[in-house]
C-alpha positions in Angstrom: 62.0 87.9 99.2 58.9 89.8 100.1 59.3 93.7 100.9 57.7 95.6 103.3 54.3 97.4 102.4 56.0 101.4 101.3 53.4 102.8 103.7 54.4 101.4 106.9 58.0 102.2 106.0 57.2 105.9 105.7 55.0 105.8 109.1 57.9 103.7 110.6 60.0 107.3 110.1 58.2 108.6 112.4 59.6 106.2 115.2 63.0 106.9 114.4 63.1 109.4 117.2 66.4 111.6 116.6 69.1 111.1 119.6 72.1 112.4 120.8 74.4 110.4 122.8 72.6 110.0 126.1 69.3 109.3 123.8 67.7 112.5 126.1 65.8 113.6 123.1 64.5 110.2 122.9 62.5 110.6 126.1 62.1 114.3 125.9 61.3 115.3 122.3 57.8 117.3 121.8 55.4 115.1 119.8 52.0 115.4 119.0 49.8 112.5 120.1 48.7 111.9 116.2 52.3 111.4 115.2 53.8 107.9 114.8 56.0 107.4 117.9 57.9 104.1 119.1 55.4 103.0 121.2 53.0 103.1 119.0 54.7 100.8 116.4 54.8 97.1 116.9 58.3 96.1 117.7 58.7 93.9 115.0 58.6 96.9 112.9 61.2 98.8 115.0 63.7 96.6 114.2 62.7 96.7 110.7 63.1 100.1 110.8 66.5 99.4 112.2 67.8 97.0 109.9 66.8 99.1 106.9 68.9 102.6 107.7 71.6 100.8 109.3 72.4 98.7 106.5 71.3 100.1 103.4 71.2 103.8 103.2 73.4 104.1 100.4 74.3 107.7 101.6 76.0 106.3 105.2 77.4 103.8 102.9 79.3 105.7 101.2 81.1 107.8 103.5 81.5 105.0 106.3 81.9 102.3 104.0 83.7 103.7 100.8 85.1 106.7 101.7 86.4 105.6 105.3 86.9 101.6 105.2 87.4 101.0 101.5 89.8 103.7 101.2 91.5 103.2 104.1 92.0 99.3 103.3 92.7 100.7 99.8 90.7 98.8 98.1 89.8 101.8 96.1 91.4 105.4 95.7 89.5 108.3 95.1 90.1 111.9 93.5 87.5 114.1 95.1 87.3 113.3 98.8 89.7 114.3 101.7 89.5 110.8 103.2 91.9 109.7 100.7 94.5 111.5 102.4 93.3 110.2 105.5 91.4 113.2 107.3 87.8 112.7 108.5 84.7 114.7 107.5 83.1 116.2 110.6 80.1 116.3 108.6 79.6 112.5 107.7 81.1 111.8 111.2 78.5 113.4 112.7 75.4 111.9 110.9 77.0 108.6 111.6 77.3 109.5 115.2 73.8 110.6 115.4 72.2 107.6 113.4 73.9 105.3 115.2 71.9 106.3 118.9 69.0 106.5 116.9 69.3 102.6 116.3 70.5 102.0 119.2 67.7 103.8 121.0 64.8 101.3 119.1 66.7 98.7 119.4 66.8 99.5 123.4 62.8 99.9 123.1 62.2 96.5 121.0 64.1 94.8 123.8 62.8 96.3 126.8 58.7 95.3 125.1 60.1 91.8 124.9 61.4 91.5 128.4 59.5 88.8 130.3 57.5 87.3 127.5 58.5 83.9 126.6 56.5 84.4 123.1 58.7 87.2 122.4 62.6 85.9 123.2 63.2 85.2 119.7 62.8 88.7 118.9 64.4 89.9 121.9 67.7 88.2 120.7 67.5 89.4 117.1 67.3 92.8 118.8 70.2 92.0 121.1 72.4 90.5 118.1 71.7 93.4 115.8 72.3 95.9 118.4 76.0 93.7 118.8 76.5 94.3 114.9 75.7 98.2 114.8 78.1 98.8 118.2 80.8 96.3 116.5 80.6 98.8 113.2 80.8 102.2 115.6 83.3 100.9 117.9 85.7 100.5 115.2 85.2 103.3 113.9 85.6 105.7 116.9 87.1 103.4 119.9 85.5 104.3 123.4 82.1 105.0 123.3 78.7 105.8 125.2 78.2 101.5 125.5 76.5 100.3 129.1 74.2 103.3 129.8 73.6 104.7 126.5 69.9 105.6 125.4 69.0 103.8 128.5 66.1 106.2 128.9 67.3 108.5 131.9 67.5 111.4 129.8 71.1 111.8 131.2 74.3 111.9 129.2 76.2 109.0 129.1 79.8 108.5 129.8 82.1 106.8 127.5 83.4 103.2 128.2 86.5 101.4 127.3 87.0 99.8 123.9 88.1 96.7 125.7 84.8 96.6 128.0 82.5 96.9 125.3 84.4 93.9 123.7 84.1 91.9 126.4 80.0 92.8 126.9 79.6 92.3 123.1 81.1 88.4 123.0 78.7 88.0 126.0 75.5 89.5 124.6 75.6 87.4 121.2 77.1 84.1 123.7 73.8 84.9 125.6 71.1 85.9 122.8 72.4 82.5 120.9 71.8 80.4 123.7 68.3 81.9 124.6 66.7 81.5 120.7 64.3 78.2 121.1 61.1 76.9 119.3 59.5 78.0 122.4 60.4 81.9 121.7 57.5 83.2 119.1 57.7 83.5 115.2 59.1 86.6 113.7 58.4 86.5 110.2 58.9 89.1 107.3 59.7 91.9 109.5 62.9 90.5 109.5 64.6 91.7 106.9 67.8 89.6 107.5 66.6 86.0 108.0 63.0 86.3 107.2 62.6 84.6 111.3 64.7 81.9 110.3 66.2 81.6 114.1 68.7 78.8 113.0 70.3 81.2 111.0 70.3 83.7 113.7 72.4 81.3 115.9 75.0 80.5 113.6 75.3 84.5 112.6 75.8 85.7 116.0 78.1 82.6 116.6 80.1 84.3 113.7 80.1 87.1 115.0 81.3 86.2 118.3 84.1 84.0 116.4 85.2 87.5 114.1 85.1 89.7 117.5 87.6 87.1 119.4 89.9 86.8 116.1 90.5 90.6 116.9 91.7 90.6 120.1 94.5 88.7 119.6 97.3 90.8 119.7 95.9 92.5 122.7 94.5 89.4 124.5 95.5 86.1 123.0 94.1 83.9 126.0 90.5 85.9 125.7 90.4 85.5 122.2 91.1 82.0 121.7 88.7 80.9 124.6 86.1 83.4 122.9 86.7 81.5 119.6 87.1 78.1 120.7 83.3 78.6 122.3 82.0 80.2 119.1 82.7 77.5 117.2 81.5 74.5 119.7 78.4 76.4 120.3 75.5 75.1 119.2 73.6 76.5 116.0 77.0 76.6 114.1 78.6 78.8 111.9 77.0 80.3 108.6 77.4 78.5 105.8 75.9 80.8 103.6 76.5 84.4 102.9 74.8 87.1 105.1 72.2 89.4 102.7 70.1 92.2 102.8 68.2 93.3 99.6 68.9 96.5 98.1 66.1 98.0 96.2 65.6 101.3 94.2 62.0 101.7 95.8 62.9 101.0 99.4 62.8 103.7 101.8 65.7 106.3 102.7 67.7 105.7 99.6 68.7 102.7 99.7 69.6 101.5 96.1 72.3 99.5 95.2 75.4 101.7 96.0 77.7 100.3 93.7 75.2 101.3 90.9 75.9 104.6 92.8 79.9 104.9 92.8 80.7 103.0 89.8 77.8 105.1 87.5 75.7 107.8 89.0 78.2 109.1 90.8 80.7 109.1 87.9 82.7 106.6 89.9 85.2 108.9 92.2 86.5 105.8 93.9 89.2 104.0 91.7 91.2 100.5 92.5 94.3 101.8 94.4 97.4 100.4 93.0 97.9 98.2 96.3 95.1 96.5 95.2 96.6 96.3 91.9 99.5 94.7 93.2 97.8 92.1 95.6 96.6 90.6 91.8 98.5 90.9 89.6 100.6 87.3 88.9 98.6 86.0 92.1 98.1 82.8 91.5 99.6 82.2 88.2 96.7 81.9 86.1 97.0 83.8 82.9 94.6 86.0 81.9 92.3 85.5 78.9 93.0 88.7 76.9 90.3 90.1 74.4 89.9 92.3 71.8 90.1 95.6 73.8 92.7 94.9 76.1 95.8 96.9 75.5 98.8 95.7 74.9 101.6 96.1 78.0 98.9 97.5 80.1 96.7 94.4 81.3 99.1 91.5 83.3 99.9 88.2 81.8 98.6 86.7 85.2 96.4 87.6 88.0 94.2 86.2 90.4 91.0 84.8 88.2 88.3 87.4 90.4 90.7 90.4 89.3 89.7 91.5 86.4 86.2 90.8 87.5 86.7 92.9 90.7 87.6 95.8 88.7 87.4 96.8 85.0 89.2 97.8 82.4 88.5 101.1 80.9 86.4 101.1 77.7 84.2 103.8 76.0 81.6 102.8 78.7 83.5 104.0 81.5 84.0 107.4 79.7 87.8 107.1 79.7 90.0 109.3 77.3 90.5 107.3 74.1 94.5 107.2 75.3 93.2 105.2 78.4 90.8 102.8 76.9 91.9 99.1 77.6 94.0 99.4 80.6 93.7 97.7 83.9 95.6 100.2 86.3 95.5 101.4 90.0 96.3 105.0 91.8 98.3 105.1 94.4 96.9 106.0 97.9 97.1 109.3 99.8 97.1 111.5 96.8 95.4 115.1 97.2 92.5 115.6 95.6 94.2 118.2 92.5 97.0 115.4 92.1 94.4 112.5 92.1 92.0 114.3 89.1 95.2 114.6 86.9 94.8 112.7 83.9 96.6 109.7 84.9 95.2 109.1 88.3 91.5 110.3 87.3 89.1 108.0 88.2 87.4 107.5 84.6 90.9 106.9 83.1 91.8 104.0 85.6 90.1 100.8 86.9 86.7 101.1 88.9 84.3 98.6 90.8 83.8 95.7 87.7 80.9 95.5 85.8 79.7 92.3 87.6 79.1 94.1 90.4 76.1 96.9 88.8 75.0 94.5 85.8 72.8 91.7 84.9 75.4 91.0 81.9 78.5 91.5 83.8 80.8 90.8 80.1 78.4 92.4 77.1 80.6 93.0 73.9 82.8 95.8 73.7 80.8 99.0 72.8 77.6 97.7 74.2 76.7 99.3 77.8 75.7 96.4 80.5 72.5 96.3 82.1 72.6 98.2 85.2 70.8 96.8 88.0 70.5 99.1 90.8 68.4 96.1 93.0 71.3 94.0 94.3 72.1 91.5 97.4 74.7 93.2 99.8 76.4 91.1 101.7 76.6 92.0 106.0 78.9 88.8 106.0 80.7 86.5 103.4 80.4 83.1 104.5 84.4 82.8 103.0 85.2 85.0 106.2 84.9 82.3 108.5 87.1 79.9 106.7 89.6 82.5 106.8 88.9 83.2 111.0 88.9 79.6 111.6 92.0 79.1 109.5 93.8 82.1 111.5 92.7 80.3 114.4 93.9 76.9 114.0 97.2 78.5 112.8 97.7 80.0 116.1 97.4 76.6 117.3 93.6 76.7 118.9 90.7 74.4 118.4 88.9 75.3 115.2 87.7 71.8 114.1 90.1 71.7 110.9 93.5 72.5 110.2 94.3 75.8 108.8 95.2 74.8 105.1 91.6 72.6 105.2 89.9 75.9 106.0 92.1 78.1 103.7 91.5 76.5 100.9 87.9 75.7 101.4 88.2 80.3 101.8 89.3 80.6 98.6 86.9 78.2 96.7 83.8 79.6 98.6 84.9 83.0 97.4 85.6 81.8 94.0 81.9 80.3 94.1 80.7 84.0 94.3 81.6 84.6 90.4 79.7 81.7 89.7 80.7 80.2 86.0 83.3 83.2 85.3 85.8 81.1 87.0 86.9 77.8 85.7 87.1 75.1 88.2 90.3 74.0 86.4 91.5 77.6 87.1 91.1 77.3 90.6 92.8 74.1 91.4 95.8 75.3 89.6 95.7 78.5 91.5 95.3 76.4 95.1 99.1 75.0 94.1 100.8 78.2 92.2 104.1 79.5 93.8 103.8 82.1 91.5 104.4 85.9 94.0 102.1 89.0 93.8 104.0 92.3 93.9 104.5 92.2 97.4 106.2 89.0 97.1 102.6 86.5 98.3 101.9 83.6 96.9 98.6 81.0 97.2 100.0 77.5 97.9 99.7 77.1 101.6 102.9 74.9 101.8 104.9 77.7 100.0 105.6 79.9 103.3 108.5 81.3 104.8 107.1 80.7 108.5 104.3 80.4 110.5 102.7 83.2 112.5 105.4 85.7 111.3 105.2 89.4 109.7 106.9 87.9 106.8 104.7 88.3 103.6 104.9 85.2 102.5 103.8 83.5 105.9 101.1 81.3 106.2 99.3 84.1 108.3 99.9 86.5 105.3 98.4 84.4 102.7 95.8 83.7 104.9 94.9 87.2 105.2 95.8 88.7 101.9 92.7 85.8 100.4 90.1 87.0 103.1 90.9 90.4 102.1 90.7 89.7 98.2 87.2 87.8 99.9 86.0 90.1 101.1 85.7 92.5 98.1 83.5 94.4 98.0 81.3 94.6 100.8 83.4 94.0 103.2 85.6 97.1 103.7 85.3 97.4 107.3 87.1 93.8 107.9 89.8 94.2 105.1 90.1 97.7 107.2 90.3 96.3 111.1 92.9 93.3 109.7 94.9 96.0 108.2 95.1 98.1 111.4 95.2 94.7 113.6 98.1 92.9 111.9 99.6 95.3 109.0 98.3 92.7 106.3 98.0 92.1 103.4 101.6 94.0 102.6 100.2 97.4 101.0 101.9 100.8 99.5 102.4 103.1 102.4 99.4 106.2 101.6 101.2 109.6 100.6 100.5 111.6 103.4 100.2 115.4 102.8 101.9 116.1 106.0 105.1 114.5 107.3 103.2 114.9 110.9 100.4 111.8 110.5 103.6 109.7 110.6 103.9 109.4 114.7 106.4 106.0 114.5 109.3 106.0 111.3 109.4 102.6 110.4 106.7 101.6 112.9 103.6 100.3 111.9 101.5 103.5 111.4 104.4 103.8 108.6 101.8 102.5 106.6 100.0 105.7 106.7 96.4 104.5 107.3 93.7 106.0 109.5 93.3 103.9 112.4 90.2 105.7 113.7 87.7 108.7 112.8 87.8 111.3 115.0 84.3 111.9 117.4 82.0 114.7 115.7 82.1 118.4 117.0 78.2 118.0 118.2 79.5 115.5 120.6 82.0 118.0 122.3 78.8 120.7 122.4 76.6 118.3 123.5 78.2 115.9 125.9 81.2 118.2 126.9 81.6 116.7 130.1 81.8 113.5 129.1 84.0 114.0 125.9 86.6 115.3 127.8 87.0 112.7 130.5 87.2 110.5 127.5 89.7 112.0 125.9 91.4 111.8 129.4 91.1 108.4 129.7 91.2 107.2 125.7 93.9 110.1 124.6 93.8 112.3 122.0 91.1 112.8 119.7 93.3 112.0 116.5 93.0 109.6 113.0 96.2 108.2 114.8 95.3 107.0 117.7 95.2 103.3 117.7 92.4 101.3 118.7 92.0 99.0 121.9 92.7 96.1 119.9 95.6 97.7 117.5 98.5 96.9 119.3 100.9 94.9 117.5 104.1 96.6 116.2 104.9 94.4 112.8 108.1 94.5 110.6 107.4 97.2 108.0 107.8 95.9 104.3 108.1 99.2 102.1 107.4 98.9 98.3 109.9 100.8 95.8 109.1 100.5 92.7 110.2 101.8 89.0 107.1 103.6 87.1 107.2 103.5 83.2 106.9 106.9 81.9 103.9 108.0 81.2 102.3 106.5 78.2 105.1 103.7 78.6 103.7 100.1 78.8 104.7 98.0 80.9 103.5 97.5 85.1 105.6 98.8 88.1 108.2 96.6 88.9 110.5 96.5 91.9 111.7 95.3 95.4 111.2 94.7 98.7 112.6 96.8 101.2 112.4 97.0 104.9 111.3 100.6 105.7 114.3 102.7 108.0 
């Protein structure tokens, strides 16, 4: 893929005019007439400009993505940060917060330059489908937000709308920018740093979108959602069939290197695979694992899914774990404090990080040889194995997905096998299709080995279906593993240890489970927009981690995990049973 000249990406930060909420700055801010401003850049290179901060800055992606969503989902633990008890940094809340207008403010200016001109309607809906994707991502992260009138250029600060409404006006905007792409609407090009202008590819993505927006409403609004998804998938253009990439380059602008390179090395790797995660793979499946030389006895499972100990390694001397740890595949539980998490046992370089595969250009080099680190690296904005898994959800429910559910469960799986390319055997993966063989939390793969249907059960069809799009979606895809989590209470995972007894608001309800549902709106909002806040809060509720979103209403059967724990140094894994919680 070609990259964009460094020089205009340093003039284009000039553009990025800073914005609060109402986007008042954007108008009003001082500038001198020789400085770079957003009417002075072409709009193609707006949206560039977009695209590049609001997907790749490997600073936002850590805290939103790993630190918030990741955690959250547990696909990792971590032993520095207070998110991993579940309390958001005003800090990184903030610079979210304020990024986000920023985009949302160019994005507002690329489409009103486009308005009217027929040789410009392709770019308009690229514009108007990105802008969907960045309020999708903030929405779920805060719940009601500044949506119909923000940075709409009055200099006046907006008022927060409903979760629901900006749903609703999102499913519409992609249905609307789809339909309006033609060969008649200009080239793009290069300054599309998503698609490259390939517009066919534009109509099946926000079709994808439209399809993984209506699969979330449906505890909230069934009807809405299966209409919505129904139309996604008749509409024309498609789905994706292909994975949706961005590159990720050490010499971009704004930092935006590969940021598992960052968490897994630089960063000494403070994010760690939570014992959840650990559980969701291990005997999953049935395969047995291939063990090697430096694998320690008792302390890597006989089976697990084939991507597990891909997904995560096992510790060696390149990971820097205590010679007492080396050759262990092992998780940390969820919700521990950061003193109790950089004990020994649950410190992150003596437990199982992001794998190898995921940072390297030799993903299994011999033992005592260090991999090649790659910090350029595809991240994904969308795994094409996600909408097997929304279609098969969909179907399941009994709508019209063009398949059956098993058709598009299985063909899930094998597309996200096809990620680890010849590290997975094909033979491997037909025997896992048919393995009755149960996880920890009592899952297994073969679609016809179910105790029900649409149930909370974790052995239903909708469990297995959404414990493989969550495995799927590893790694770059925290933020749906995250909404399915909140949305349904699957896949089954260890309740966090809370520090406080008080985040617990429903015994043996679903936020038993312990995880954030929502980060709470930064403290410059309230300074800034007080007016406004505060009707919100009026309207929307407290401004608390607990709170639920719009969309997370469903009250599921509780499954709680007790399990024995080998004394330390023991080997041997956690076993257990299944309890329901009291």
């Amino acid at each position: 893929m070609k990259r964009l000249n460094k020089t205009i990406i340093w003039g284009l930060a000039g553009a990025m005019a800073f914005a609060n909420t109402s986007c008042e700055s954007f108008d009003k801010v001082n500038t001198d007439p020789n400085t770079v401003t957003p009417e002075k850049v072409a709009a193609i290179n707006l949206l560039s400009f977009v695209m590049l901060p609001s997907t790749l800055n490997v600073d936002q992606w850590q805290r939103q993505q790993n630190l918030y969503a990741d955690t959250f989902a547990q696909y990792f633990s971590n032993d520095k940060y207070e998110s991993n008890v579940c309390e958001p940094n005003d800090k990184w809340n903030e610079e979210f917060w304020l990024q986000h207008w920023t985009w949302i403010a160019n994005l507002n200016e690329v489409i009103r330059r486009c308005d009217g001109k027929e040789e410009m309607t392709n770019l308009k809906s690229i514009a108007r489908i990105w802008k969907a994707w960045c309020f999708l991502r903030a929405t779920d992260l805060f719940g009601d937000l500044p949506y119909f009138k923000a940075c709409d250029g009055s200099g006046i600060p907006a008022g927060y709308d409903a979760q629901k409404d900006i749903y609703y006006d999102l499913v519409k905007e992609l249905a609307e920018a789809s339909s309006e792409i033609s060969s008649n609407g200009g080239k793009v090009g290069i300054g599309d740093l998503i698609f490259q202008g390939d517009m066919a590819k534009w109509k099946a993505f926000a079709n994808s979108l439209r399809l993984r927006i209506a699969l979330r409403m449906t505890e909230v609004d069934p009807e809405k959602a299966k209409a919505e998804a129904e139309a996604a998938v008749a509409a024309d253009g498609g789905l994706i069939t292909d994975n949706v990439v961005i590159w990720r380059a050490e010499n971009y602008y704004q930092n935006t290197i590969n940021p598992h390179y960052f968490y897994a090395h630089y960063w000494e790797s403070r994010l760690t695979m939570s014992v959840s995660m650990q559980r969701v793979l291990t005997n999953l499946g049935g395969v047995p694992v291939e063990m090697k030389s430096y694998y320690k006895s008792g302390q890597v499972p006989e089976y697990a899914d084939p991507r597990a100990l891909i997904m995560y390694n096992v510790t060696s001397t390149g990971t820097l774990a205590s010679r007492r740890y080396r050759g262990r595949w092992k998780g940390v539980e969820a919700g521990y404090t950061p003193a109790i998490a950089a004990e020994d046992d649950n410190a992150h370089k003596n437990n199982s990080r992001v794998g190898v595969f995921f940072v390297s250009l030799n993903p299994e080099p011999p033992e005592n040889t260090p991999p090649v680190i790659c910090k350029d690296r595809w991240a994904r904005l969308m795994y094409a194995s996600e909408v097997y898994f929304l279609r098969a959800e969909g179907a399941l429910r009994g709508w019209n997905m063009g398949g059956t559910a098993e058709s598009f469960y299985e063909a899930g799986i094998r597309r996200s096998m096809a990620e680890y390319g010849n590290l997975i055997k094909s033979a491997d993966i037909e025997a896992y299709l048919q393995s009755t063989m149960k996880n920890g939390y009592g899952t297994s793969v073969k679609f016809s080995d179910n105790t029900g249907d649409v149930t909370d059960d974790c052995n239903s069809k909708l469990a297995k279906i959404i414990t493989q799009k969550y495995i799927s979606n590893f790694p770059d895809g925290g933020f749906e593993a995250w909404a399915d989590y909140r949305r349904l209470g699957m896949p089954a995972l260890d309740p966090f240890k809370m520090p406080t007894e008080n985040f617990v608001i429903e015994v043996g309800g679903h936020d038993y489970l312990g995880s954030c549902r929502r980060i709470t709106y930064p403290s410059y909002e309230q300074l800034h927009n007080e007016a406004n806040y505060k009707k919100c809060l009026a309207d929307f509720g407290p401004d608390v981690s607990t709170k639920r979103m719009w969309w997370d209403s469903k009250r599921t059967k509780v499954v709680k995990w007790e399990h024995y724990r080998p004394a330390q140094g023991e080997p041997g894994y956690e076993i257990g049973t299944l309890k329901d919680a009291k």
